[in-house]
Every structure is written in structure tokens, then in C-alpha cells.
N, C-alpha and C positions, 0 to 999 in steps of 0.2 A: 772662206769667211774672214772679213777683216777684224780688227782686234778691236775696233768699238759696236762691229756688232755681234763678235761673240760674247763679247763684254755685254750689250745689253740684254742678248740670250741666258745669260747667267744670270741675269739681275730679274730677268720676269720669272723664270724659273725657282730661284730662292722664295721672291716675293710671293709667286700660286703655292709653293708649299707652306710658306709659312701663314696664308691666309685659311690655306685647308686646314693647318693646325688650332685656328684662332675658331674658326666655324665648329670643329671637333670638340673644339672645347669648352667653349659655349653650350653645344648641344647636351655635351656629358653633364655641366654643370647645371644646364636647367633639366634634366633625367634627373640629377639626382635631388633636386629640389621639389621637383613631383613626390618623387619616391619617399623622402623625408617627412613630408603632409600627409602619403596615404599610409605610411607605417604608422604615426601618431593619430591619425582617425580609427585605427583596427585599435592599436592597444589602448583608447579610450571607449573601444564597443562601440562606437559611429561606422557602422558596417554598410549602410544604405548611402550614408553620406561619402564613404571609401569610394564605392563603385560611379557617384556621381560625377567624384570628383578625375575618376580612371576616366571618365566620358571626355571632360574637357580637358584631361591629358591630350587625348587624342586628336580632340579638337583645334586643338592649337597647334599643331604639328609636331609635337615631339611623339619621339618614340620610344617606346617600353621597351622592356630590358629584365634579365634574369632577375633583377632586384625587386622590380615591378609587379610581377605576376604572382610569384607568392601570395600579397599581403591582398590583394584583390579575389586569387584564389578563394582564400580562406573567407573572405565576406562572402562570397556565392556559397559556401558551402556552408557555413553558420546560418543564413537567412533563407536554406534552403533554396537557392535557385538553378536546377539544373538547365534552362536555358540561355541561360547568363555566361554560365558556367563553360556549354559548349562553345560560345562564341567565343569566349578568351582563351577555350582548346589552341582552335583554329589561328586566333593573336600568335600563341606562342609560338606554333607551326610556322608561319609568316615571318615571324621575327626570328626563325633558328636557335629560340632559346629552351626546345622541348628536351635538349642530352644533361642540362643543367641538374643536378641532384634535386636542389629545393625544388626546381619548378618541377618535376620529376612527381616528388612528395606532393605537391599542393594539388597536383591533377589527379593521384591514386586518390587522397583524402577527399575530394571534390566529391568525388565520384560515390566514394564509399559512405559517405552522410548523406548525400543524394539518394541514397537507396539504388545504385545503379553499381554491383557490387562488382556482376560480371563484367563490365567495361572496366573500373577499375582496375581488375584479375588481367583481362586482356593487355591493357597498355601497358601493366608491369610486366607481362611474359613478352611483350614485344620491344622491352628494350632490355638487351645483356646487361646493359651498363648498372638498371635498376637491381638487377640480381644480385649485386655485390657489395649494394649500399643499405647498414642498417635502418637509415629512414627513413628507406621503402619500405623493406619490410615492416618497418611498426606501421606505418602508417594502414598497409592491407590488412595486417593484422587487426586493427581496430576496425576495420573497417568489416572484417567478417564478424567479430564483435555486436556491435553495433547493428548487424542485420539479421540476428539471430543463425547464425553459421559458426558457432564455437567450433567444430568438428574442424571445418576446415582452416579456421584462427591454428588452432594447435595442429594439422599437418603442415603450416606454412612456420610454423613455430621450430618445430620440429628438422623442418628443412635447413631452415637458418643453421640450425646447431650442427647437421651435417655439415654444410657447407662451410661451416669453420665463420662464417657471419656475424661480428661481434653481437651477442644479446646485451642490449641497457634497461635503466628503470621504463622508460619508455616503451620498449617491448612488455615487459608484465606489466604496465598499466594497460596496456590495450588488451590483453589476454585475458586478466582475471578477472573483468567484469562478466566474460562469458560466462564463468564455470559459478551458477547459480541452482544448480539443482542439489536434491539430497543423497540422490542418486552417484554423485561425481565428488563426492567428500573424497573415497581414497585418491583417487586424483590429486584433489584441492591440496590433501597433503604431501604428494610427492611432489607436486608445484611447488609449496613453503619449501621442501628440501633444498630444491633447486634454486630458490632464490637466496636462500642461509649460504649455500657451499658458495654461491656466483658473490655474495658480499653485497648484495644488493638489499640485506632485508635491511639496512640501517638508514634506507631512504625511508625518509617523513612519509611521503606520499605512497609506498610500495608499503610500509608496516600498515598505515591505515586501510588500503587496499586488501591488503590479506585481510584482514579484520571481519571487512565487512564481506570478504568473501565464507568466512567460515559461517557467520551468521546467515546469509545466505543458503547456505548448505544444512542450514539448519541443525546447526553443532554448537549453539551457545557455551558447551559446557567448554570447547574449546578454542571458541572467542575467548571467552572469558579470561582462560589461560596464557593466549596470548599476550591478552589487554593489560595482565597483571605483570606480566614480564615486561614491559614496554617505559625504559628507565624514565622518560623524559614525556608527561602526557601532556601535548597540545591539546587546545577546545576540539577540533576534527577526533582525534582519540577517543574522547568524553561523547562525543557526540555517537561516530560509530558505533560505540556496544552502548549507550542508551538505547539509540533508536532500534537496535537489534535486537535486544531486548523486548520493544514495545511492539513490534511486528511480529516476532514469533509466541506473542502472549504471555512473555513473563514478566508482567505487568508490577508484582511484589518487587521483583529483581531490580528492575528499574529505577522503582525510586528509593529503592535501597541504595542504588550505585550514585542517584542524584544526593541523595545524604551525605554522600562520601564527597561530590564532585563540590558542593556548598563548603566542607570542611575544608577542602586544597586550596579555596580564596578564590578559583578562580570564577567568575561572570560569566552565565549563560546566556545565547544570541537564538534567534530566533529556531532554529534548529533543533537544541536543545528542549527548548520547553514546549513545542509540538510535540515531541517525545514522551515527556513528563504527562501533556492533558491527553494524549491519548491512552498514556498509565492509565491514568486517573479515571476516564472515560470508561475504560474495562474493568476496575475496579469494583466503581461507583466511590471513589472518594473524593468527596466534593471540596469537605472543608480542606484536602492537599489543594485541588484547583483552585479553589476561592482566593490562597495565598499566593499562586501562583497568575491570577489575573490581575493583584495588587500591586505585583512586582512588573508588570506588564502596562500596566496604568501608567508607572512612575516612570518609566524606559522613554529611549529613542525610538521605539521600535511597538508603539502603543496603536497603530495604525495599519502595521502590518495582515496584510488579509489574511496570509495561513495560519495565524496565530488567532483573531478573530473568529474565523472559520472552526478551528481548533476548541476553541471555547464554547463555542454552541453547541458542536457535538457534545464535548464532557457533559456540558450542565443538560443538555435533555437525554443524554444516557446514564445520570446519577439522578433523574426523576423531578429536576427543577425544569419543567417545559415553560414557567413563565420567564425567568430569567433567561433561557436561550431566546425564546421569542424577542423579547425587550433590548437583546444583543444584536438579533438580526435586524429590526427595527432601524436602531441606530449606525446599522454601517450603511457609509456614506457611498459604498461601491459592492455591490453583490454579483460574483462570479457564478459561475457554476456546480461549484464545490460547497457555495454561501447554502444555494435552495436545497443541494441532495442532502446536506446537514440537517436542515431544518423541516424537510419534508419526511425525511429516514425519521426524525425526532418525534411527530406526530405520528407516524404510521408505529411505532414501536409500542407510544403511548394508545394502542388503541382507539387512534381521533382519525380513522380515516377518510371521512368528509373534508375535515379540515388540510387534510396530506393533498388530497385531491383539488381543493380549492388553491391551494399554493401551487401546484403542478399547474395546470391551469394560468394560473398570473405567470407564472415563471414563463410560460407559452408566448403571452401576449405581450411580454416586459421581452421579445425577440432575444431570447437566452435557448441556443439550441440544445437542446438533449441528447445526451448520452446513454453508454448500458446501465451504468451503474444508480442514474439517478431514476432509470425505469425497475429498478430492481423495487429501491425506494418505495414506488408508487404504486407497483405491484403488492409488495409485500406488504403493504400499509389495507391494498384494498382487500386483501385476503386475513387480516388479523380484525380488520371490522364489517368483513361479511361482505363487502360489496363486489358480489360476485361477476354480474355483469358488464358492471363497470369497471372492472379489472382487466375482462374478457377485450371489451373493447378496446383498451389502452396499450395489450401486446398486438392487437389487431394492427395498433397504426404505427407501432416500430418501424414493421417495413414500409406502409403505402404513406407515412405523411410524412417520417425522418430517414428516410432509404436507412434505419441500423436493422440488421441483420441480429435476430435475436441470439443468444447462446445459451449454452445449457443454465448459465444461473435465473437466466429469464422459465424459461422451460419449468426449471424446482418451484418457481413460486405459481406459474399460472398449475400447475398439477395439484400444490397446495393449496388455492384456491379452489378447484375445483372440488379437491378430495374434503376440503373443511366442510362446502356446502353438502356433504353426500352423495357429488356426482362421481364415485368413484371409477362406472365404466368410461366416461368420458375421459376420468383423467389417465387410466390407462390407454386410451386410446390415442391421445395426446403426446402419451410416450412413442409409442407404436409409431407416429406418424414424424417425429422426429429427422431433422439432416445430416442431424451427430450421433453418435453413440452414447446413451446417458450417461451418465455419470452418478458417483456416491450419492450426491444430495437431491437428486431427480428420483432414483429408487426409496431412497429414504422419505421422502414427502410423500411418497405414496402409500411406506408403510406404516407410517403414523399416522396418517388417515384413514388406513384398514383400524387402527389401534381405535381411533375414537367412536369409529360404527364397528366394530366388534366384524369386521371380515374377514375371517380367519384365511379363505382359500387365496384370494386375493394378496393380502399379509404374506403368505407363504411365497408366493412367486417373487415379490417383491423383497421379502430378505433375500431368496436365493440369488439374485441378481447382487444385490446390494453387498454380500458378503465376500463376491469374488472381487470385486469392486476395492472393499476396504474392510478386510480378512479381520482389524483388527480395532475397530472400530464398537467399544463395547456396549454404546450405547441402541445400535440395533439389536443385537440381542437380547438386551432388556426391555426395548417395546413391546417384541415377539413374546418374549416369556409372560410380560405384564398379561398380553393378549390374551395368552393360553390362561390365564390365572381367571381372568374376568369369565374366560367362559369354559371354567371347569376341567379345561384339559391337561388332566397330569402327564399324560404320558409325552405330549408337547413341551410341556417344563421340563420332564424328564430329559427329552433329548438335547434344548436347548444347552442345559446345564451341563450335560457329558460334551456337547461342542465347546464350549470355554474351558473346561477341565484340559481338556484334549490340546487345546490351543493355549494354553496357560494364561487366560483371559480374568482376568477381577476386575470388580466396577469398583472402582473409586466413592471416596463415603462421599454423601451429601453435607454440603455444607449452607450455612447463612451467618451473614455478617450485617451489625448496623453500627457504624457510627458516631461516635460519641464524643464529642471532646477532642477532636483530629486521629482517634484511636479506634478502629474497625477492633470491635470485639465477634470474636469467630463463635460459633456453635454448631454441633456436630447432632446428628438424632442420639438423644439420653444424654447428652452432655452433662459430665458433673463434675469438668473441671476449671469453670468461672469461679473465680473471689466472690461472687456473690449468687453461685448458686443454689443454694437453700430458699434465698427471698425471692429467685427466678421462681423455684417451682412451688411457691405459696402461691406467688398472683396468678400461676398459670389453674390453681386448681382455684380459684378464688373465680378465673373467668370459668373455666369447664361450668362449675353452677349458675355462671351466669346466662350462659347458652345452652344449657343442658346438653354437654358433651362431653367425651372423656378425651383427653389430647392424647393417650398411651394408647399403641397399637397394641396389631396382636403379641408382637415379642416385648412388650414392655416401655419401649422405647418412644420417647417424644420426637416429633419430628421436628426438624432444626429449626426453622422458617418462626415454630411458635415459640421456642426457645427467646430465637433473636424481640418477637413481638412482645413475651413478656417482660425480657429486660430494659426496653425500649420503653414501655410503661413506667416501671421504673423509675427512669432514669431522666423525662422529660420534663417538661411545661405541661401541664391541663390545653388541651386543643391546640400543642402541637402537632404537626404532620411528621410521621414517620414511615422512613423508605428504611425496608429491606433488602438486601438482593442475595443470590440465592442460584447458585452453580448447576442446579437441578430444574427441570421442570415441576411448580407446583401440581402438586396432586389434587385429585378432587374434594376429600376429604379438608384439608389444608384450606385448600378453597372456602369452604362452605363457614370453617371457622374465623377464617378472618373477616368473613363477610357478615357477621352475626357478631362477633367481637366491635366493629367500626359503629355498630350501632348502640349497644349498652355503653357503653366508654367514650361516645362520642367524639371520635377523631378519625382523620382519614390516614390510611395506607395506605402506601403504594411500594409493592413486591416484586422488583425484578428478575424475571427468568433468563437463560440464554438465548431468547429468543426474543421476549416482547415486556412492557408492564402490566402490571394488576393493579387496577381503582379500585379502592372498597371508603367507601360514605354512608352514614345514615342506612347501614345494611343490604345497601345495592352495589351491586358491582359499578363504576363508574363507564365503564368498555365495555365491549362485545368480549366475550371469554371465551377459550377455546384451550384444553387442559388435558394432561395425562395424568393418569395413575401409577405414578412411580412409586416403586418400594423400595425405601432409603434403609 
């Protein structure tokens, strides 16, 4: 080769390298230009718009890269699309970027929100390299999480700690959303252990985490405890043991602790005060909601559905059904959550036509249904009698909405059946059952042995009911009422050596109304109100008014008339006064309020655990349907 043509061999050779470098680099730089726009679409939630924009990645000739698939990953598995999802398996297959950790991560994660937990499971056991990286494991772990598989979250948990696998806060975030039962509290606390010695409980997101795992576990007392040890409270803090609170029914607790959370300065978001009206809702305290819909008014956040939603509930379960009406009315957007509100709010009230006419609209307004809002419409058509049409309406769970009923569908067509007197039918309803019943399935049938007095019946149906929920004392007292009405001592006899035996006590009756933002309590013979002497003047002032004595056989006034004489009291002339009332009204009780609304001229309205009570011009306003409890 001569010297100007090895000379020019050298010269095209440098030049094809360094064009290859120029192409290379190019390419890298327009990859990572892609990459920069689809990681800015994911962290602004533009997750459809991510994967669009992954399209005309592709389309233009560049090619993806470890950096790429993650953030595309994660849109398919946020937007739920597992065949989105396979196809960018396959990308990264093609492209050799499958040993990569993150892409590693974003395909276990895919998988495991996809509800496809065992493929998940699979691609982590088939690569070593996964076994050695903690954000593999967190990620499987959340992902057995999330698909109801805690058992095998915590052997894969477990594994880690063998294998000497760093645990991070990320690990116990994905773990302790499983451990939800009451059953798993020792558990839940040698988890806390483990995260106190590992130094992780000082994470924000790991303390609030516990938090809500204890109240989940249904151990308020030590939520609570936690929640008070916790130096520094974010709004999330506040928020977890309010709503824990408001979920496991400690409704006083609640906005007790909201007292406190007002005092600290700090501002409650929408979170917070769904908490508070759901208090409130259980309560029946209105005038707390009223203040709290004022403050909602004046907000950013005056718009917000679950907060509207929220608010119709409270006001038509503190007995204002015009105000929730007039709420739902004006929202400009009604979900699904909107109607089972407002349909739950009639059927309560005893207005089951009108429950049913809204079911109905809701049908035709192409809003599909659910368990919860058939429960609604059941139980609405069972508290005003309309027995048929109730029949019909589980009839077409399955044949018009493919839903598959469940046992709470089950408790109310039985309760319907057993209110109207079909009591063989409704056991037979049991009988015919694809689950096993449950507490409130045998319970609706024994309080409908209680109201036709069917003693043999009753008996089958406690016995079921008591292995069920051993400790539940309000069957017991149906049973025993039962035996009471029809003369059976030695029935009371035995009930009562079962609770002894069991170290079972009912709980007093109580009733509260209202006043001034201040729920004054009363108990049966309560004689420790500041104004009780003028309580029990007007109450014997009404007894001659109705010709009744309101003192049972031991002496004792029943609460309900307590609350209704001081509520006289203490009102307007033709105001409207709501009781509410922890007990099932008796019948007795009954009959008095209903003959009191007419000398006095005002309406009542009584709420039980269960439904309201109209009383106008001496008629009940609803269809009624009542036990005889002995307070």
C-alpha cells in the first residue's frame, strides 16, 4: 500500500468513526429528549397522554431505553392496562433492557396493579438478579398487598430479612396496608416493633401508615396512643385518627379530637370534614354540620362531590330530608354515591315510594348500580312495606345488572319478607342461599320471629345467630323480649343464665336532642339534667293529656320521653323536633309520641338504629315497624 493510500485509508476510517459517533449521539440525545417529556407527562398525571406520546417515540425512529420504560411502565399500570402493558414487556425484551433494576421494578409493579400477581411472582423468581434488589421486592410486596394476598406480602417480607435484603420505608409501606383485620393486631404490633428498632418509624409517611393500620385493626384506644406521641402533627396525622375514629363509630371521639385539631390553627381539606359530617351523620348533630357546610360554602373546595355527597347524607340522617333533597337538587354533577345518599335518606325516612322513584330515575339518568345502593332500595322497600316490589328489585341484581347479590342483599330481602309475615319464605331464602349467612341474615329473621311472636322459629334463628356473633347482646334481648311477650319464664330464665355465663350486659338506653349545638343525653329515669324537675312536670302534664302513665313497671321513664319533654320545653310553639335514640323505640313509646304530636301540635321525628319515626296530628307519618325493648 502506498503512503497516499494508506494515508487515505486512515483518513476514511477516522472520518466512518467519528460519523458513527456523531449518529450515536444524536440518537442518545434525541432518547433523552423523549424521555424528558414522558417523565414530565407521568409526574403531571398525563398518563394516557405518556403512552401517546411512547407511540410517536416509536414512530419516528428512536429507540427506548432503560430510562424509557419505567415512566411508560407505570402509566399502563396506573390506567390499568394490562395489554398495553404486555406489549412494552415484549419492547423491553427486544430492546435488552429486561436485567435493568428500575425496568425490572416497573414490570413486577405492572403486573401486580394489573391484578396479574402471579406473573408478577413469576418474572421476579426468573431473574436472580431481582432477588437481591430491594425494589423488587417492595414492589411484589405491594403488589400481594394490593390483591388481597397479605400472607404471602409477609413471607416475601420475611424472606428479605433472611436474605440480609435491605428493608426501607417503601417496604412497610406496601406491607401494612395488608394487615387490616382485628384479628392481626398482635401482629400489627410486632410490625410497629420492627419498624421502631429498624429507625423507620420517624418517616412521615411510615408513622401515618401505622396509624391507620391500628385503627384498621380496630384498636382506637391505640391509635390513639400512637397519634398523641407523634411530636410534629401534619394535616395527613389529623386526618388518619379523625377518619378512624368516624369509621369504627366513635363518632363523640371524633369531633372531640376535631375541637382539638381547630385549636392547633391548623385548616381542614376535604378529607378532614367528610370525617367530621360523617361524625355528625351518626350522631344526628346537625347544628355541628350546619357550621361545618358554612365553612365549606366559603372554601376552595365548595364544589367538591364527596363533600356534597357527604352532606346529604348527614342532613337526611339528622332527620332534615328537605335540606338534603334541596342539596341534591342543586349539585351540578350526581355520581353514584350522589343517589345511594339520597335514596338510603328516603328509605330510612320511611318514604319508600319516593326511594324507589329515585332508583328508578337514577336507572334511566344511565347511572349503573351497585351492591351498596341495592341495599339502599331494598331496605327502603322493606321499612315501607313494599314487599313485592322489593322481591322484584333483588330479582334483577342478577338478570338486568350481572351483580351477584351478597349476604347484605340477602339480610334485607329476609327482612322484608319476615316484616310482611312471610316468615316461611324467608327462611327458606336462607336455606337457599350460595354463602353461608351471616350475623345480620340470622338476625333479620329473628327480629321478625320477635314482631309475630314465633317463638320456635326465633329459637333456630338465635341458635345460628349466636355462634355467629357469641357476643352480640342485642340478640339476646330480642329472644328474651320474645319470651317476655308470650309468657315464657323459664325462656328468660335460660336466656339470662347465657349472659351471666358469658359476662354479657346490655348497655343502658339512651336519647339525646339538641339544643343550642349541645346534645342533651337522657337515660330511662334520668334525674341528672339541670332541669330536671320541669322535665318531669311537663311529662306528667302530657301523661293527662293522653291518658298514660310514661313510668314503667320498675318506675323508670323511658328515655326517648324524657328527651321529648325537654325538647317542649325548650323550643318555639310548632317547632319540629328530632330525637334520636340508640335503641329500638318500643311500642309503648310509640303510641305515646304519637298521641302527644297531636295535643301539642308538632311533629316528631325519632330516630332509631335502624330507620325514622313521623309522628303529626297523631298519625304516624311512615309505615312502622317496632320492637318492644325493655330499657
Amino acid at each position: 500500500m502506498t503512503k497516499r493510500s494508506f494515508a487515505l485509508h486512515s483518513t476514511n476510517k477516522l472520518l466512518s468513526h467519528h460519523l458513527r459517533f456523531i449518529v450515536a449521539s444524536k440518537t442518545l440525545s434525541t432518547c433523552t429528549s423523549w424521555n424528558t417529556q414522558l417523565r414530565e407527562l407521568t409526574k403531571n398525571g398525563n398518563y394516557q397522554e405518556c403512552l401517546d406520546l411512547y407511540r410517536q417515540m416509536l414512530r419516528s425512529g428512536a429507540s427506548p431505553n432503560a430510562f424509557t420504560f419505567p415512566v411508560a411502565l407505570k402509566s399502563c399500570a396506573v390506567l390499568s392496562l394490562p395489554i398495553s402493558g404486555t406489549q412494552l414487556h415484549s419492547h423491553v425484551i427486544k430492546t435488552g433492557c429486561n436485567s435493568e433494576p428500575f425496568v425490572q421494578t416497573g414490570l413486577i409493579s405492572l403486573y401486580g396493579k394489573c391484578c396479574f400477581i402471579e406473573d408478577a411472582r413469576q418474572l421476579f423468581d426468573e431473574s436472580p438478579h431481582s432477588q437481591k434488589l430491594t425494589v423488587c421486592y417492595n414492589a411484589l410486596v405491594a403488589g400481594y398487598t394490593r390483591n388481597n394476598q397479605f400472607q404471602s406480602g409477609y413471607e416475601l417480607f420475611r424472606q428479605m430479612r433472611f436474605l440480609g435484603v435491605r428493608v426501607d420505608a417503601v417496604t412497610i409501606l406496601g406491607l401494612i396496608p395488608g394487615c387490616t383485620d382485628p384479628g392481626n393486631l398482635k401482629f400489627a404490633e410486632s410490625l410497629h416493633g420492627f419498624v421502631a428498632k429498624s429507625g423507620l418509624d420517624n418517616d412521615f409517611c411510615v408513622g401515618n401508615c401505622l396509624l391507620t393500620m391500628y385503627v384498621r385493626c380496630g384498636s382506637n384506644e391505640l391509635a390513639r396512643k400512637f397519634f398523641d406521641n407523634i411530636p410534629v402533627k401534619e394535616l395527613a396525622t389529623w386526618n388518619a385518627m379523625i377518619s378512624g375514629y368516624a369509621q369504627n363509630g366513635y363518632a363523640t371521639e371524633a369531633l372531640e379530637l376535631y375541637s382539638k385539631f381547630e385549636s392547633s390553627g391548623m385548616e381542614p381539606n376535604p378529607i378532614t370534614l367528610v370525617g367530621i359530617l360523617s361524625s355528625c351523620a351518626h350522631l344526628g348533630a346537625q347544628r355541628i354540620g350546619m357550621n361545618i357546610e358554612k365553612k365549606i360554602q366559603t372554601s376552595s373546595y365548595k364544589h367538591n362531590i364527596f363533600l356534597n355527597n357527604a352532606l346529604i347524607n348527614m342532613y337526611a340522617r339528622c332527620g332534615n330530608l328537605v335540606k338534603a333533597q334541596e342539596l341534591f337538587d342543586t349539585l351540578t354533577e350526581k355520581n353514584l354515591v350522589s343517589w345511594t345518599a339520597i335514596i338510603g335518606g328516603y328509605g330510612m325516612h320511611g318514604q319508600g315510594e319516593t326511594a324507589v322513584h329515585l332508583f328508578n330515575e337514577m336507572i334511566r339518568a344511565n347511572i349503573r348500580p351497585d351492591g351498596p345502593v341495592f341495599v339502599s332500595v331494598l331496605s327502603a322497600c322493606s321499612h315501607a312495606g313494599l314487599t313485592d316490589l322489593g322481591l322484584g328489585y333483588f330479582n334483577t341484581m342478577k338478570v338486568n345488572h350481572k351483580l351477584n347479590p351478597g349476604p347484605e342483599h340477602y339480610s334485607c330481602v329476609v327482612d322484608l319478607l319476615g316484616r310482611a309475615g312471610r316468615l316461611g319464605d324467608a327462611h327458606d331464602i336462607i336455606k337457599t342461599m350460595p354463602m353461608e349467612p351471616d350475623g345480620a341474615v340470622w338476625g333479620a329473621l329473628l327480629g321478625a320471629c320477635k314482631i309475630h311472636k314465633n317463638v320456635d322459629l326465633a329459637e333456630l334463628a338465635f341458635d345460628h345467630v349466636i355462634r355467629l356473633e357469641p357476643e352480640n347482646i342485642g340478640y339476646y334481648v330480642l329472644l328474651s323480649n320474645l319470651y317476655t311477650e308470650v309468657n315464657n319464664m323459664e325462656g328468660i330464665l335460660r336466656v339470662r343464665v347465657m349472659m351471666r355465663d358469658r359476662r354479657l350486659r346490655k348497655g343502658p338506653g339512651y336519647s339525646y336532642f339538641e339544643h343550642k349545638g349541645r346534645a342533651h343525653v337522657f337515660v330511662a329515669g334520668d334525674m341528672n339534667h339541670p332541669e330536671s324537675e320541669e322535665i318531669y312536670v311537663m311529662l306528667d302534664r302530657l301523661d293527662d293529656l293522653v291518658n298514660l302513665s310514661s313510668r314503667g313497671e320498675n318506675g323508670f321513664v323511658h328515655s326517648e320521653r324524657l328527651a321529648i319533654a325537654f325538647a317542649l320545653l325548650s323550643t318555639e310553639i310548632g317547632e319540629e323536633i328530632v330525637v334520636i335514640k340508640n335503641l329500638r323505640v318500643c311500642g309503648d313509646c310509640h303510641l305515646f309520641i304519637k298521641l302527644v304530636s297531636k295535643v301539642v301540635d308538632r311533629r316528631f321525628v325519632v330516630r332509631d338504629p335502624t330507620r325514622f319515626h313521623h309522628f303529626k296530628d297523631g298519625h304516624p307519618t311512615s309505615v312502622s315497624f317496632y320492637y318492644n325493648v325493655v330499657l
